[in-house]
N, C-alpha and C positions, 0 to 999 in steps of 0.2 A: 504494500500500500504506500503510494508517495505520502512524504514528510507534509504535516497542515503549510499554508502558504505562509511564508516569513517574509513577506514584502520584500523592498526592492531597496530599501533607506531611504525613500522618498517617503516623507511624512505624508503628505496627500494619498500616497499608493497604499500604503498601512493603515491611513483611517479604513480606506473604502473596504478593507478586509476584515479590519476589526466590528465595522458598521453591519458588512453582509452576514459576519458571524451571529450578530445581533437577532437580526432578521431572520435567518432561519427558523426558529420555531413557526413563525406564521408564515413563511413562504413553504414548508411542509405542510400545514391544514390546508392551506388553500392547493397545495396540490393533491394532496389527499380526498379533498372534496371534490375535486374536479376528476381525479381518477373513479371516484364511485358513481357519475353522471355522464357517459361518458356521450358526444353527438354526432353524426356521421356529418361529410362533408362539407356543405356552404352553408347550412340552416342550425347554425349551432345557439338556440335563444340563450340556452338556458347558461351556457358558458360566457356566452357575452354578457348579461347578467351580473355574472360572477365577475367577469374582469373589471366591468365598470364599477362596480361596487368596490374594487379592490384599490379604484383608482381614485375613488370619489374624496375631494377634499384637498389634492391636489395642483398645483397651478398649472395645468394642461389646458390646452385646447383639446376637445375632445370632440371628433365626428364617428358616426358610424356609418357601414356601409349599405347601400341600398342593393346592389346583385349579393350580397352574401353579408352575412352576420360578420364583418367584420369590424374589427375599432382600430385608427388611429389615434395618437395622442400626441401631441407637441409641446414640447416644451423650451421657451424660450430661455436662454443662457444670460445672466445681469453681469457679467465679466464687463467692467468700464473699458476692455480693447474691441468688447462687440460691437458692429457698425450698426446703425440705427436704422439702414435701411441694406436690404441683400444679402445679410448674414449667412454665413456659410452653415449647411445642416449637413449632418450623417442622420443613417438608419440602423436603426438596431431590431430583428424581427423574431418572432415567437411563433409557431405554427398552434394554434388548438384542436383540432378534428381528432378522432378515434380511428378506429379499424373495425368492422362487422367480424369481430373475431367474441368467441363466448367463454370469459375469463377463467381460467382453471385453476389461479390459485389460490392460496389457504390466507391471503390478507386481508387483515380485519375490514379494509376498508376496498375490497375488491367489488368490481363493477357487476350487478345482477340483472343488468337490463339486454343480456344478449350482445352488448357491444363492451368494447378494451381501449384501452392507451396502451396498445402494445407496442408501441414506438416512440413513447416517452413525451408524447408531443402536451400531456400536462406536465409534465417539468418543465419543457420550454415557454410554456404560459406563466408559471409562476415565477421561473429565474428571472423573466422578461419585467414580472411588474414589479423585481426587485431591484432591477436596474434602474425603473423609473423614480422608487423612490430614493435610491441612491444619490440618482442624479439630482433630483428636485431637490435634495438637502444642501448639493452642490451647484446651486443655477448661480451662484459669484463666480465660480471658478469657471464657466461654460463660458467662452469666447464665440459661442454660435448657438444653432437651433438643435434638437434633435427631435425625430420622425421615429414615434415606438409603432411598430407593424404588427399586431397581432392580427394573424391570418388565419381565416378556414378552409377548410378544402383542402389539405394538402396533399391526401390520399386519395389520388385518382381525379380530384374535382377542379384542380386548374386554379386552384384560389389565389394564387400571385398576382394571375393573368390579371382576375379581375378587378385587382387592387389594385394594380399598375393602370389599369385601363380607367376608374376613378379617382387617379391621381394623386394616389401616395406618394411617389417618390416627389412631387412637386406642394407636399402638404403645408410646409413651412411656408410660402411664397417665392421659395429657390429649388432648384433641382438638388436634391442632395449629391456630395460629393461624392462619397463613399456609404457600404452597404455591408454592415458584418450580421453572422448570426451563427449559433452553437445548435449542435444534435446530438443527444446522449446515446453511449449506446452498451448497451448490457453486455459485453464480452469484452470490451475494454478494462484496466485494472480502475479501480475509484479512482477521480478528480486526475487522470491526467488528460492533458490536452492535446489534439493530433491535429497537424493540418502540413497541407502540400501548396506549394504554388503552382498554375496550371489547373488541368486536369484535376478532379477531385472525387466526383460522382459520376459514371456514367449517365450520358442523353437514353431514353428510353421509347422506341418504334415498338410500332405494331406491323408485323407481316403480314398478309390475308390473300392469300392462290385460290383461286376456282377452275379448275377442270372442268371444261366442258366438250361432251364428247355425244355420241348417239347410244340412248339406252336399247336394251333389250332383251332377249332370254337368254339367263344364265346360261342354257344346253348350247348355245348356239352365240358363242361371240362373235364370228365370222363375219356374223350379219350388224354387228353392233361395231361402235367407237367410242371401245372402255377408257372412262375415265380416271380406273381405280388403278393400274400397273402405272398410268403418266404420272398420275399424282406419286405414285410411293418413289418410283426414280427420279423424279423433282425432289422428294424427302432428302433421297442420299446425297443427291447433287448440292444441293444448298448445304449440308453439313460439310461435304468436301472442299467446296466454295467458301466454307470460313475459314477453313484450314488451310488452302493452298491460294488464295487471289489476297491474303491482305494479312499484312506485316503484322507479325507479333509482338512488336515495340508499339503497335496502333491496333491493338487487339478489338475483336467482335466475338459478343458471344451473343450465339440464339439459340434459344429453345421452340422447339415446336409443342404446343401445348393444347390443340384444337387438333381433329381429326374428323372430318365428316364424309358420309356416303349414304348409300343408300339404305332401304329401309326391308326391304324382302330380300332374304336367302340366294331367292333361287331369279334376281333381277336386277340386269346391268341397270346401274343408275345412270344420269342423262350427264349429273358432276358429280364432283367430288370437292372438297373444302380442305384446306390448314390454315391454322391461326400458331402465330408466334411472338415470341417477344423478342425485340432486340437488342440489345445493347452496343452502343457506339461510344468511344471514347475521343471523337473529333469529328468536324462539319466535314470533311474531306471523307470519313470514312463512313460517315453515314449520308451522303450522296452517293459514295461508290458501291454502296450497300445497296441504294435505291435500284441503281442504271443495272446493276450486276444480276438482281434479283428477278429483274424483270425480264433481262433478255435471256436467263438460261430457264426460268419456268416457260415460257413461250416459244423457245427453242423445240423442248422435250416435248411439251405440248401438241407440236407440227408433226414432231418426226412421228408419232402415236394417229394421226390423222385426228386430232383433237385442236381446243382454242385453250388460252388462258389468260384468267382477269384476274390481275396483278395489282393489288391496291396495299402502299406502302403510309402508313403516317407517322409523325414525328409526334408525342405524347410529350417528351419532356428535352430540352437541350444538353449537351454536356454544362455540369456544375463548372466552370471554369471560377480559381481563384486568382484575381489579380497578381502579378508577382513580385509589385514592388508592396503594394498593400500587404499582400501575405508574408512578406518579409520582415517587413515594419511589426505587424501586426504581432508574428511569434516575437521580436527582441522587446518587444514591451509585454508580454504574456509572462516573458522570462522576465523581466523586470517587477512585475508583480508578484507573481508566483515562487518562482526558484528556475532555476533552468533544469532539475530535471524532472520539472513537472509539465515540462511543454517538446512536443517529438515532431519533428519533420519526418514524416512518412516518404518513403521512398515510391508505393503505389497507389493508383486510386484503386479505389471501388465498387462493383459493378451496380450496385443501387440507385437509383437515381432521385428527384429533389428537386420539387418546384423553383426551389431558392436561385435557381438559375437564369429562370425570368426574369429575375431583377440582376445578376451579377453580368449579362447580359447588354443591362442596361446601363450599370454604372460600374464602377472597381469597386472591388470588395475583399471579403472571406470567410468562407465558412469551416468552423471549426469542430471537430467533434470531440466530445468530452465522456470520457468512461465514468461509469456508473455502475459496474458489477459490484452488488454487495461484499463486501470480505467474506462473509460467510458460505458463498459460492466459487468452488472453484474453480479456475480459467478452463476445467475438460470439464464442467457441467453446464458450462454458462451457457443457455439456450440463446440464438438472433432475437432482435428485435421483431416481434410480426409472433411471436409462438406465444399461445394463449399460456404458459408456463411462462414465461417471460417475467423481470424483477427488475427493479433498479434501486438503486442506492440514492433518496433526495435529501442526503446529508452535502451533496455537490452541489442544493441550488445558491446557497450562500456564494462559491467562490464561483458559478457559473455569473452571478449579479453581478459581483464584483469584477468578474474581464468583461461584460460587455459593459459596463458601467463607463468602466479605466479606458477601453478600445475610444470610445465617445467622447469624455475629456480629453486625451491625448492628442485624438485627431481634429480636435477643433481648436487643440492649442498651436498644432502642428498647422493647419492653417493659416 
């Protein structure tokens, strides 16, 4: 287990640690209450609820959102070098939504409504409004604005999209400059911190082949143009196609995870279907993914005396982390924390992460922070997403406290 954070001998850096430690008991209940309610995608009431309640009495601007239960909050920085008009703002974001997964373990305060925070994404809710009150104790010290993003949707629903698209990143009155935000994760060791420059999280595509051929009687293929031999040699072809057309330094992984046909025994069907999933680690190789995919299913498709309808889409981008940001970002993490509580990973990840949307949009990084309880060991520690899943939210204290430090620093660095 890393050593607790010993600050950096910056007085300012050591309060925010000594402050977050404070905080902890109530940023535990409120994750704890929120891990026992938990809401699926962009309609989360009863979480937003909870945040605004968590936030109420604070000096925030506070709007919510109309396509999705979301909240921003801004908080304006009183630092006498903040300019009085155009102030510079960061982001700091927090994801809320659950997983339709049906909780299986023995915590007191585990979810009974059929749905999990199997992904921790109420930790990232409550570290997030511990940053805010961090900050708001700190609006002297704030040389600019900060833009809090608590997001829904982030499982499957696009909720960045629609944040971005109602104009978070411009909430302040300025485009924020920069865009940081943490994801815990259960197989990591507690409270330390991981990030990469680049690459981070795999972009995340959907595959989708149709064979279409002439059905007929099973007795009698002769007469028919089976759809089901094109389809299964397009199966092999695309797995060969990840292995030998694209660099293992720019790796793709797909899985096929959809299979369809027909419906009687004894009757060629007219198609056939696969669904996949993809994983790209770069815009180069998930366009070379698109063109590739397409012309060798409709290749196999011809030579079968069949057609094929190739529909490729992009679900999520590559997480890309800024690399002068993510630079910066670890020697001030090391600077709060200790240095070896903070680890430059050598690879990404093949999971992928709305939080893209926005690093996309502006420089950033996203940083992941372990949460495996001590009491679990690193060969039992289940992914995130398994209804056995655990985390450890004695980490929301010092998760407050770097997104809090990220936010001062770079508005002083401004």
């Amino acid at each position: 287990m890393p050593a607790p954070a010993t600050g950096s001998g910056d007085p300012a850096a050591t309060r925010l640690v000594t402050e977050a430690s404070a905080l902890l008991p109530e940023l535990q209940e409120l994750r704890r209450e929120l891990h026992r309610n938990p809401e699926l995608g962009n309609d989360l009431p009863e979480t937003q609820a909870r945040v605004l309640a968590a936030l109420e009495g604070l000096p925030l601007e506070v709007t919510q959102g109309v396509g999705a239960t979301s909240v921003v909050a801004v908080l304006r920085g009183t630092h006498p070098s903040r300019p009085a008009e155009g102030a510079p703002a960061v982001l700091l974001r927090g994801d809320m939504d659950a997983l339709p997964v049906t909780e299986l373990t023995d915590l007191p305060y585990r979810s009974e409504n059929g749905r999990m925070h199997a992904c921790g994404h109420d930790l990232h809710t409550a570290g997030l409004v511990g940053a805010v009150r961090l900050l708001a104790a700190h609006r002297h010290a704030l040389a600019g604005d900060v833009v809090f993003m608590f997001q829904p949707g982030e499982e499957g629903h696009h909720g960045a999209k629609v944040m971005l698209e109602e104009g978070v990143l411009e909430a302040s009155g300025v485009r924020v400059s920069a865009a940081f935000g943490a994801h815990v994760t259960s197989t990591r060791e507690r409270g330390l911190f991981a990030t990469k420059p680049g690459p981070l999280q795999a972009g995340s595509n959907v595959l989708e082949v149709t064979v279409h051929g002439a059905g007929g009687h099973g007795s009698q293929p002769q007469n028919a143009a089976d759809p089901v031999p094109a389809l299964a040699e397009t199966i092999l072809a695309l797995q060969n196609m990840v292995t030998r057309r694209f660099d293992v330094f720019d790796p793709v992984v797909m899985s096929i995870t959809q299979l369809s046909a027909g419906d009687a025994v004894n009757v060629i069907p007219a198609s056939a279907s696969l669904g996949a999933t993809v994983r790209t680690l770069s815009a180069e190789s998930t366009e070379r993914f698109r063109t590739e995919s397409a012309r060798l299913a409709e290749g196999i498709a011809a030579a079968h005396g069949c057609t094929a309808e190739v529909r490729f889409s992009v679900e999520y981008p590559v997480t890309v982390n800024d690399e002068a940001e993510t630079e910066w970002a670890v020697a001030q993490l090391r600077g709060l924390l200790g240095e070896e509580r903070v680890e430059v990973v050598p690879h990404p990840i093949m999971p992928s992460e709305d939080f893209s949307f926005v690093l996309n949009e502006v420089p950033g990084t996203y940083i992941m922070l372990g949460a495996r309880p001590a009491e679990v060991a690193p060969e039992d520690a289940v992914d995130n997403h398994s209804p056995f899943v655990l985390f450890d939210d004695s980490v929301l204290g010092d998760q407050a406290a770097a997104l809090a430090h990220l936010a001062l620093a770079r508005l002083s660095a401004e």
